[in-house]
N, C-alpha and C positions, 0 to 999 in steps of 0.2 A: 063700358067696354074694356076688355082688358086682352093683352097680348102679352106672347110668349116672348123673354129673353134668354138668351144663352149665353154663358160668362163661364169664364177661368178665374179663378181664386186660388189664392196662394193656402196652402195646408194648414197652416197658423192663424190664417181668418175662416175657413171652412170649422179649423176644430173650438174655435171661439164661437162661429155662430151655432154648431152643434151646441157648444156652454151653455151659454145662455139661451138659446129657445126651448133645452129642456128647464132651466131652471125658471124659465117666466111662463112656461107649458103652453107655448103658442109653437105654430108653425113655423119653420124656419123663411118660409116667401115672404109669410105676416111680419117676420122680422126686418127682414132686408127692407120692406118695404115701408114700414114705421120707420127703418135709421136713415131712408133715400129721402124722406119726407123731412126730419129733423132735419138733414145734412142740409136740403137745399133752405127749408128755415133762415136756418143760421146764413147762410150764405144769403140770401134778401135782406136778416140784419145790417149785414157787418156793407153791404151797399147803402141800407139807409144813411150808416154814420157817415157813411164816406161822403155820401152825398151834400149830407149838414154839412159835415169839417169845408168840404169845397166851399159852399155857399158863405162859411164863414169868414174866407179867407178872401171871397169877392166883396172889394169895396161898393158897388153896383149894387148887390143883391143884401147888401147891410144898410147901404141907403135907401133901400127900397123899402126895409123890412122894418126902420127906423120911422120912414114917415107914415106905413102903415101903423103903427103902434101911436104917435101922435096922434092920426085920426080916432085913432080906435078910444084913445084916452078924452078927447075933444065929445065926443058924442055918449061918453059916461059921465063926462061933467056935465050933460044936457040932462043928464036921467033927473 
């Protein structure tokens, strides 16, 4: 399913996205909606990291991850 949006864009991102949908000879929606898709991308990246750095910074969740790793090493010295 797909719905209609309606936007105001400043003249210098209108005549950029004119640029380049002719120069990649896609549609200009096709555009917008590949750079919406990137953008939020990156934006779930840059949440992943954040999320590690936090975890890293819980001593709680280092000791957690520290005795998961002991076990994990305990049942490869079984192998």
């Amino acid at each position: 399913m797909k719905t209609t949006y309606s936007s105001t864009l400043p003249n210098e991102l209108i005549e950029q996205l004119n640029e380049y949908a002719r120069k990649l000879n896609i549609p200009k929606n096709q555009l917008i909606e590949r750079s919406i898709r990137h953008y939020i991308q990156k934006i779930k990246q840059a949440e992943y990291i954040q999320s590690f750095q936090r975890a890293a910074q819980d001593e709680e969740q280092t000791e957690l991850a520290e005795a998961g790793l002991e076990e994990f090493l305990e049942q490869v010295e079984q192998l």
